[in-house]
Each structure stands twice: as structure tokens, then as C-alpha cells.
C-alpha positions in Angstrom: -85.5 -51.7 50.1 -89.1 -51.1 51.4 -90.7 -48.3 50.4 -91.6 -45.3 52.9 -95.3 -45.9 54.2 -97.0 -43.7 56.3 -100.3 -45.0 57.5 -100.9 -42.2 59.3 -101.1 -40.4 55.5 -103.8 -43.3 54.5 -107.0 -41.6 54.9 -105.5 -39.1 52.9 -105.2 -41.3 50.1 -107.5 -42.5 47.5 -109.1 -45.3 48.5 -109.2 -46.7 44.7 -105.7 -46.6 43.9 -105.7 -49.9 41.5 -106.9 -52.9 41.1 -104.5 -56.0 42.2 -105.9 -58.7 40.6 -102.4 -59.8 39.1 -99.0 -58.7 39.8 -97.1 -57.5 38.3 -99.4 -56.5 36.0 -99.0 -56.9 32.1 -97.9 -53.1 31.5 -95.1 -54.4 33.3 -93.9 -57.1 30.7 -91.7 -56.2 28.4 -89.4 -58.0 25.6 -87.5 -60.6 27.4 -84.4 -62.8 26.1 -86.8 -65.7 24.3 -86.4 -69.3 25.6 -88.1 -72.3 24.9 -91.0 -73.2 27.0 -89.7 -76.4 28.2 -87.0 -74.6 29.6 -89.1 -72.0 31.2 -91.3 -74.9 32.7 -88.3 -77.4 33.1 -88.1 -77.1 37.3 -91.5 -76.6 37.4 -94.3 -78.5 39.2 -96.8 -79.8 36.6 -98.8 -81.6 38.2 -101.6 -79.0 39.2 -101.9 -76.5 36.9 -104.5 -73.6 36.0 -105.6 -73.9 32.0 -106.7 -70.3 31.1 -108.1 -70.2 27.1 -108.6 -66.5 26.0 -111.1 -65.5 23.5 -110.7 -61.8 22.6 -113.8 -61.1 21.5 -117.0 -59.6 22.1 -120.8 -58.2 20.9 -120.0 -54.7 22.1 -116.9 -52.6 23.7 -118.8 -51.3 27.1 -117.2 -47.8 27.8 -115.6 -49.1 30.8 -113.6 -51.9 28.8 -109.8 -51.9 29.2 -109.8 -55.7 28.6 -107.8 -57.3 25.9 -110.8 -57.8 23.1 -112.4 -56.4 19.8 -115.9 -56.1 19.2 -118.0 -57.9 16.1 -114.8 -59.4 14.1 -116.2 -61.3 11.1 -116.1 -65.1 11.2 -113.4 -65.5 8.4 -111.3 -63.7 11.6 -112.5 -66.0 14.7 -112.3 -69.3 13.0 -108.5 -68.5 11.8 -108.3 -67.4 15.6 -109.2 -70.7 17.1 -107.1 -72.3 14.0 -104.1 -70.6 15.9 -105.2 -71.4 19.5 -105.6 -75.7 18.6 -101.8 -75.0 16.8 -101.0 -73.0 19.7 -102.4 -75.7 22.5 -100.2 -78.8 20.4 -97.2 -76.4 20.4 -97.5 -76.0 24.4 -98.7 -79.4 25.4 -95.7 -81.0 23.8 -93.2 -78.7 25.1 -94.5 -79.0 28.5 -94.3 -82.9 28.5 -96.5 -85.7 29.5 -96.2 -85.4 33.4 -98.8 -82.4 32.9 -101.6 -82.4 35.3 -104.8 -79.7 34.9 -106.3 -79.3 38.5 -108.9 -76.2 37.0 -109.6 -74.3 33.7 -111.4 -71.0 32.5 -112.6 -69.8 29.3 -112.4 -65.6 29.5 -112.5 -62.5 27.4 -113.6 -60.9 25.9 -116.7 -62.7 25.9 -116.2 -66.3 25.5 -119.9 -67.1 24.2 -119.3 -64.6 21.9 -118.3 -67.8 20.0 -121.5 -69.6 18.0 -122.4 -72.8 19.6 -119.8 -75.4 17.0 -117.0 -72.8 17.8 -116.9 -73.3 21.5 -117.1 -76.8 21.1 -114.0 -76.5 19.1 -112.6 -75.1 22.3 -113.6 -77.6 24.9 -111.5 -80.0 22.1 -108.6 -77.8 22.4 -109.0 -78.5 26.2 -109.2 -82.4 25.9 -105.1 -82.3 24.6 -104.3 -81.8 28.0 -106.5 -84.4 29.6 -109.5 -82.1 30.7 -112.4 -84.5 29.9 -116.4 -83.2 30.4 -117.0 -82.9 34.3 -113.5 -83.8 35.3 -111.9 -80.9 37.1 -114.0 -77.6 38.1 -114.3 -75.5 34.9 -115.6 -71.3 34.6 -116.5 -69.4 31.5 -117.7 -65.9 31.2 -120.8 -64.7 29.2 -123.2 -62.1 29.1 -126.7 -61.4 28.6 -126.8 -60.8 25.4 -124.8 -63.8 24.0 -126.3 -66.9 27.1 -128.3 -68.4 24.4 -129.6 -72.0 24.9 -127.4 -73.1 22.2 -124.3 -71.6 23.3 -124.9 -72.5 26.8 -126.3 -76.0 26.3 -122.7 -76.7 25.0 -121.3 -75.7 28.0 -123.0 -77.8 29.8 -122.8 -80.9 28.3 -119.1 -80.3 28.6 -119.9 -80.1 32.3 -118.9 -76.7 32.8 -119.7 -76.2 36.7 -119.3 -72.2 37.1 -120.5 -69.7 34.6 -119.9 -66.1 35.4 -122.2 -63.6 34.2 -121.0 -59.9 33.0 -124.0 -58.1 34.0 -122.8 -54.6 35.4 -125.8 -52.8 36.6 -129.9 -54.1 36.3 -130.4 -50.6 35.7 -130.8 -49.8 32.1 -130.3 -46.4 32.0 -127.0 -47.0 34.3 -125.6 -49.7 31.7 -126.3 -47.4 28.5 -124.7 -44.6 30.1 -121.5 -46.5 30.2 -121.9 -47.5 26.6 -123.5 -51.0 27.0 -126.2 -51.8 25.2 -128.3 -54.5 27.4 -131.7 -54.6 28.2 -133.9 -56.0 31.7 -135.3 -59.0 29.5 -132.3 -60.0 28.5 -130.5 -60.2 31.4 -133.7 -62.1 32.9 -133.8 -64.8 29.9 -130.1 -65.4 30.2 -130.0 -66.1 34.2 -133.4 -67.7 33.6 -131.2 -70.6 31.0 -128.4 -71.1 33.4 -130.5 -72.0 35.9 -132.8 -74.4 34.1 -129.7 -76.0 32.2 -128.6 -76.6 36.2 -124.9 -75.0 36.1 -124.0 -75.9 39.4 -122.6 -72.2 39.9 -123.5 -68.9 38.8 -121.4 -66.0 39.6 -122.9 -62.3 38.4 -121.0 -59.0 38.4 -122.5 -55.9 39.2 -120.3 -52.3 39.1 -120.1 -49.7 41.8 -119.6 -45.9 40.4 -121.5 -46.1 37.2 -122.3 -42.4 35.6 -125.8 -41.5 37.2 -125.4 -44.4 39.9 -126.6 -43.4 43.1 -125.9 -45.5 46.3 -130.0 -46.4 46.1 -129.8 -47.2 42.5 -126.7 -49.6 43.3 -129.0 -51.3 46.0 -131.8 -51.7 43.3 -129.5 -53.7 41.2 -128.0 -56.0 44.2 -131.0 -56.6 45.3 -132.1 -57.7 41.8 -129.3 -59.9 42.0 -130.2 -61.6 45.0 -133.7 -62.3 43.3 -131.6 -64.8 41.2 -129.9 -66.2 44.2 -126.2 -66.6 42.9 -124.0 -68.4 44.1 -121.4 -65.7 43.9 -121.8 -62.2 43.2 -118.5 -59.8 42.2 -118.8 -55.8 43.3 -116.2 -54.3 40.9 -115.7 -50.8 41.6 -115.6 -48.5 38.4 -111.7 -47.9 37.7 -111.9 -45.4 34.1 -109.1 -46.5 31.7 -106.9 -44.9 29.5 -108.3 -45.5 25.7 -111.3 -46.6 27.1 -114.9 -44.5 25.8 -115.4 -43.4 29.7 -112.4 -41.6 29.6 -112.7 -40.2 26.1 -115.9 -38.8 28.2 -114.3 -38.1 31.7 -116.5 -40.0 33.4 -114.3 -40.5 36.8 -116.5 -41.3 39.4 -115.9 -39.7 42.9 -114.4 -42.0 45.8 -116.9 -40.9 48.4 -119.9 -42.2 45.6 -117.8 -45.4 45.4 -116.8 -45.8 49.0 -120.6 -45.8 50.1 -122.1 -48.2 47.4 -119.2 -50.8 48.5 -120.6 -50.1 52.3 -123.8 -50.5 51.4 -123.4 -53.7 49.4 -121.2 -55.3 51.5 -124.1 -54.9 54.4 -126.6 -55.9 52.1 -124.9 -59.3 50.9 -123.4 -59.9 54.6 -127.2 -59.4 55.9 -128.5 -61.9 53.0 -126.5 -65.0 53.8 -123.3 -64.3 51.8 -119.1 -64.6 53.4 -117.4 -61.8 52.3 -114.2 -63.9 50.5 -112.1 -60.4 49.2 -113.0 -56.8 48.5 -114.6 -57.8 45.5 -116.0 -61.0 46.3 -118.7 -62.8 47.8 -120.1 -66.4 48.3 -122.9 -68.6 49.7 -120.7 -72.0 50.3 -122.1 -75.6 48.5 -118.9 -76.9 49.5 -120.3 -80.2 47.3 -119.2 -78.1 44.3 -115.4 -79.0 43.0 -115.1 -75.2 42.2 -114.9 -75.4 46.1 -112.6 -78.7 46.8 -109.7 -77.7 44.4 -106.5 -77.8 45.9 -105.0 -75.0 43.3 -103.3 -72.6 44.8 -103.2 -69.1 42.7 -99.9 -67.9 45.1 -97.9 -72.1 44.2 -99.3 -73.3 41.2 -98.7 -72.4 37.5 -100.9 -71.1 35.0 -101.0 -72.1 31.1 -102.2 -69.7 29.2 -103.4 -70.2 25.4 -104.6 -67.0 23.0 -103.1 -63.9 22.8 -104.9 -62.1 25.4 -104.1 -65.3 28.3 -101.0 -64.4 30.9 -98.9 -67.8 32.0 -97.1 -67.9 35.0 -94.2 -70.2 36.5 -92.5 -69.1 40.1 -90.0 -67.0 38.2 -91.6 -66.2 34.9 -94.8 -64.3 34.0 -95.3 -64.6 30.1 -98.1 -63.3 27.5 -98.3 -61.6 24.4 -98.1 -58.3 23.6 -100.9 -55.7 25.5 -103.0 -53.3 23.9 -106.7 -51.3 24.8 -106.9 -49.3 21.4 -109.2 -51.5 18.7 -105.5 -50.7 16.4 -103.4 -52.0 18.6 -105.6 -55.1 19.4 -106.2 -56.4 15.7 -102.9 -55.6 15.2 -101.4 -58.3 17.4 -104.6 -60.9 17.1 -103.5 -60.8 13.3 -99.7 -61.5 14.0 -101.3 -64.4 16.6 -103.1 -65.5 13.8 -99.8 -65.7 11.4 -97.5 -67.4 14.6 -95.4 -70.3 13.0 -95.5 -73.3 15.3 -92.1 -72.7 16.1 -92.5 -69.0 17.2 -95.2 -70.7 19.7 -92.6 -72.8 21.7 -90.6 -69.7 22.4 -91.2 -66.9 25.4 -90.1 -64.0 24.7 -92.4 -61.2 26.3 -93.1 -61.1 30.1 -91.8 -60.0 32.6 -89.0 -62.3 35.5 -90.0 -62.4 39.1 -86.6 -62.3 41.6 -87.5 -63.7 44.7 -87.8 -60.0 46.3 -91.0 -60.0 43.7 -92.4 -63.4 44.3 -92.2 -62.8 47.7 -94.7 -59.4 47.4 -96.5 -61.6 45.1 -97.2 -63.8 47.2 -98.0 -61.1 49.8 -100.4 -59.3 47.6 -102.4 -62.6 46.4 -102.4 -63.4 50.4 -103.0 -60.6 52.8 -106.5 -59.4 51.0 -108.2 -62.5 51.0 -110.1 -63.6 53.6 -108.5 -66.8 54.4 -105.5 -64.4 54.7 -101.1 -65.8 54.6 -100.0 -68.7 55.7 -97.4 -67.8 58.1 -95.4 -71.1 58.2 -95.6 -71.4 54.6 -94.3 -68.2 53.6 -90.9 -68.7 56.4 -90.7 -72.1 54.6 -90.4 -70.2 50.9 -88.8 -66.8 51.9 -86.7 -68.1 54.8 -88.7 -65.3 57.1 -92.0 -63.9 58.6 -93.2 -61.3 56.1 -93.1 -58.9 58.8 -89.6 -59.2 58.9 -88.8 -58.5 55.6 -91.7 -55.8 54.8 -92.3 -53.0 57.3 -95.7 -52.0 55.5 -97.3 -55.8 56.9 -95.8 -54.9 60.3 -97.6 -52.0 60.0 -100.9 -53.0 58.7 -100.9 -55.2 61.3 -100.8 -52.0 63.9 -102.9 -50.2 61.9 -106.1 -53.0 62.3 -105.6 -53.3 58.8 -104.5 -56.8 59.2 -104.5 -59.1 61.9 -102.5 -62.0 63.1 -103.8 -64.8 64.5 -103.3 -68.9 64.4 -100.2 -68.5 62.2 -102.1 -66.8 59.8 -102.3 -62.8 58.5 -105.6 -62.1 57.5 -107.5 -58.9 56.9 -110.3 -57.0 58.9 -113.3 -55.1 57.9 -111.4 -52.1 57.3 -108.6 -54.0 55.5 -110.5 -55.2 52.9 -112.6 -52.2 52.4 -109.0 -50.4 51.3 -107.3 -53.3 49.7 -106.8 -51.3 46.8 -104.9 -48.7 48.1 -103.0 -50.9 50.7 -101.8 -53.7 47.8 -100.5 -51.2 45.7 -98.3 -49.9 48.8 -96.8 -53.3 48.4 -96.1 -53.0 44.9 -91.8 -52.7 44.0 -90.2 -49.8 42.6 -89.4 -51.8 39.6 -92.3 -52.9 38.4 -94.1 -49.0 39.1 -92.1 -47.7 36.9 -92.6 -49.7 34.3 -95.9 -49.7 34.8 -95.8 -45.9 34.4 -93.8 -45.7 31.3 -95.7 -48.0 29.5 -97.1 -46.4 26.3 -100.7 -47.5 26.0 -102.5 -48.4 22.2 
């Protein structure tokens, strides 16, 4: 059953409602009936598949950090992690059989060059076991600042790592300390100043909206420091405070209107300097001669493998992880029992959460209508037997609404639909997976 939606009500609600990066998302997944991964992946396609490796660590926990990661673990702890992860990656590549195709990979966090320079290498060998040679298919990894040294990054690139994506959050210093970041103007200079002279074909920064003692002309300082650096990309997060995280220990929320204008005002800004606006978060300068731009992987068709503790996989019916946790307690608590994982316990699932076709089709819905190259009509009456409209009053209503707009057999959003994708996706979100989301204990 849809849910009652009243546009009419919109402007009365938040405009940052949540972030929809992933549904359902993990505080969702619960204990499951375990199966063995080649069962799980046994009707699946395999022949174009995401590889995500997770590294849960990082220099510092920032104050806005709800990510799955601990800060400063000793060495004794990260090289009996990435013991696990190569036992871990042998586990999963044999279950998964030897029709397994990788079509793109990323290397997240934490911070993956948190890692000193023979430990990531150590990782791009865990990525050669399924086929992912140096330069082969387009390849991310996130850094920051602090930890882009030449060493760490020359790896990288003579891995051929085409995209590195830069955690930079605000060239403001007094903005970044305030949310418990310790980062200062010459580093952040030094590091972009090494990706570009070590030639990474792309370089994506990120930059936060709502910071405490942000103003809309501070934000524009920092974006337009940005575009001194001419990125390829550049990500505008808006500032969402977390439970457990040290903003909210401080009740740092910071007001919609404050956030609602620096979006404005970036979007203009980055529109005005050259860049397409690809969701509410991102934006790009196309060198469609970059294979991070010619993949055919599609996030809404194509399955992810996910190695670490912190990575989420997902097949059409199946989304599968480890356990979730914010609280530094509950985060070594379940890198340690990672760390201790029998080989066997690796070819099992048993925490996730199952996707009926009701919730694949709002998947697919939510990774489609706030994007700018919008839903493939045709597509989605070839999966779902139906136009989306039919079976989900809210798109209908979108669509009336200017929200969306269809047009050549695609839905796509306006202006005004991507400046409130976050409190339009969560609209579509099922009853189900709310209220699990809601009772989920957090630590």
C-alpha cells in the first residue's frame, strides 16, 4: 500500500529529512536465516559487478562522523585486519565462481590511506584475485589531507587508480575545527597539489554545507577555493548530525534555512563555473575520455561485492553486511570478531536485510528519480510489469508537483526536485523498512 502524501504539506516539511544514498539502509538489516553465498549469488548476473574493499580506519573521528571506522588503531590491529580481508576476498571469490566479471572498484572508509604505503599495496593484491589488474577497469579511493602523502598516493597510482576522492569538508579552518577536525590550509594545499602532479586522471573533493559558524559567505569562500584546484567533481554534502556522533554530544543541528541557502548558492556558483549538476549532491565537468565515465555499471541492475566489515553487498533480492555500529565500543567490538571470522563463517550470509519485489521496485525508484539522467521508463515496465506511476501515487504526484518531469520515456527531476530530494526519497521509503530503521538501537 502507498503511503498517504500530501504535497501540498511539503513546504512544511524539512527539507533535510535523510540522506538516500542506499536503501534500505543498514539500520534496516537485521539477522537473517544464514545461507551460503553461492546460493545467494547462484541466479545472479556476474559478469559486471561493483568490488567495494572497506577499510575502517582513520587519523581522527571528525565530529560529524557516523561512518563505520575507528580512529588511530595500532598496527598489530590493521595488519590482522587486512589478514582477514585477503582470507575474506579467497572465501568470496571461490564461492562466487569463475564466471565473475569486475566492471569497477572502490577503496572507502574510513580513510583508506590511512593505511602506510606496503599496506595498501597489500590491498590492490587482494583486488588482483578477482582479475582487477593496474589500469584495467575505473577504480576510486578516498583520502584526506592529512594522510595524501607522496608515498601513499604514488601507490595508488602505479596501480592506475583513475579517481581519488578527497574528504576535505570546509577550507575554512576555523569551520573544520569547530566540527572536531583537525586539518590545516597547507595541508589540504600539499595534498591536492600531489594528486595533481602524480596525474590522477580524476579528483573529486567534498565540501559540507551547515558547519557550526558556517555562513552562506564563508561556504562560498571554501567553493570557490575549490574551484582554484579545478576538480573534476566536487560533492556538497549537507551537514546531517548523528546519533553517537561528537556534534550531537554538542547539539550542533544546524538550521534548514542556513542549509537551504548555502546549497542555493553553491549550486549557482558551480552551474555558473562550468559544472552539470548530476544529483543534489553532485557535480561534474565531463572528460568523457575517462573510464570512470564509459562504465556500463549500473548501481539500480548490477551487484555489488563487498569485502571488510564495514562494506554492504547487494544482489536483486539480498542486501548483506556485517553488523553496524557508530560508538568506538561497538566498532572494535565487531572489527575484532571480523578479525577472528573462520573461513567457513565467511562463505555464509547471515545479516542483511531481503528485498521483495515491492522494495526493489522503490529501490530502483529512489536510485532513479534523483539523478539527473532520471528512470528509464521502458526499463522499469520491463522489470516491474508497470509504469511507476501506476504502482506509486507519490511519482504521479511529483510529476504534478514540477518535482519531476516526464519526458522521452524517461522521469527525471527539475531544479526544484533535486533541491528537495532528501525529503522527497524518504516519501518513497516502505513502512517496513521505517520501522526498522526506527527501532534500531544504535552503539
Amino acid at each position: 500500500m502507498n503511503k498517504v502524501f500530501h504535497l501540498s504539506l511539503l513546504q512544511e516539511t524539512r527539507p533535510y529529512v535523510a540522506y538516500a544514498y542506499a536503501y534500505p539502509h543498514k539500520t534496516a538489516y537485521r539477522p537473517i536465516r544464514p545461507r551460503r553465498l553461492r546460493e545467494v549469488w547462484r541466479e545472479e548476473r556476474r559478469d559486471q559487478l561493483f568490488l567495494y574493499i572497506h577499510i575502517p580506519f582513520c587519523e581522527m573521528r571528525c565530529g560529524f562522523c557516523n561512518l563505520f571506522t575507528t580512529a588511530n588503531p595500532n598496527n598489530n590491529i590493521v595488519d590482522a585486519y587486512l589478514n582477514a580481508l585477503a582470507r575474506q576476498a579467497a572465501v568470496v571469490r571461490d564461492e562466487l565462481g569463475a564466471d565473475l566479471k569486475i566492471a569497477r572498484m572502490a577503496i572507502g572508509g574510513g580513510t583508506p590511506s590511512y593505511l602506510l604505503p606496503d599496506q595498501l599495496a597489500r590491498v590492490l593484491d587482494i583486488a588482483r584475485r578477482f582479475g582487477v589488474e593496474a589500469g584495467s577497469i575505473p577504480i576510486s579511493v578516498e583520502t584526506s589531507p592529512r594522510t595524501a602523502s607522496r608515498d601513499r598516493l604514488s601507490v595508488l597510482s602505479q596501480f592506475g587508480v583513475e579517481r581519488i576522492s578527497m574528504g576535505v569538508q570546509s577550507f575554512v579552518e576555523s569551520e573544520v575545527t569547530a566540527s572536531g577536525r583537525a586539518q590545516r590550509e597547507d595541508w589540504v594545499e600539499r595534498a591536492i597539489g600531489l594528486v595533481r602532479e602524480l596525474r590522477f586522471p580524476v579528483l573529486n573533493l567534498d565540501l559540507i554545507y551547515g558547519l557550526p559558524g558556517q555562513t552562506v559567505e564563508s561556504w562560498i569562500v571554501s567553493i570557490e577555493a575549490a574551484l582554484r584546484h579545478e576538480p573534476d567533481e566536487l560533492y556538497l554534502y549537507p551537514l546531517y548530525v548523528r546519533p553517537l556522533t561528537g556534534l550531537e554530544r554538542r547539539g550542533a543541528e544546524p538550521s534548514d534555512s542556513l542549509r537551504l541557502a548555502c546549497y542555493r548558492a553553491g549550486r549557482n556558483l558551480l552551474i555558473a563555473a562550468g559544472y552539470k549538476q548530476i544529483s543534489m549532491r553532485m557535480f561534474r565537468k565531463i572528460r568523457s575520455s575517462h573510464k570512470t565515465y564509459q562504465t556500463h555499471y549500473c548501481c539500480q541492475d548490477d551487484g555489488m561485492i563487498g569485502l571488510g566489515c564495514g562494506a554492504r553487498s547487494y544482489t536483486r533480492d539480498l542486501h548483506y553486511s556485517c553488523e553496524y555500529a557508530v560508538g568506538s565500543t561497538g566498532v572494535q567490538e565487531i572489527i575484532r570478531d571480523y578479525i577472528d571470522r573462520s573461513d567457513e563463517s565467511f562463505s555464509l550470509v547471515d545479516y542483511g536485510c531481503e528485498l521483495d519485489t515491492h522494495e526493489q521496485r522503490r529501490r530502483w525508484l529512489i536510485k532513479s528519480l534523483f539523478h539527473s539522467s532520471g528512470l528509464d521508463v521502458n526499463r522499469y515496465i520491463g522489470l516491474f510489469g508497470a509504469h511507476p506511476a501506476d504502482q506509486f501515487s507519490e511519482v504521479q504526484q511529483m510529476i504534478d508537483a514540477a518535482y519531476l518531469i516526464e519526458r522521452d520515456d524517461f522521469i527525471q527531476p527539475t531544479a526544484s526536485g533535486l533541491e528537495w530530494s532528501d525529503a522527497l526519497a524518504p516519501m518513497l521509503f516502505s513502512d517496513a523498512v521505517e520501522v526498522r530503521s526506527s527501532e534500531y538501537q544504535f552503539h
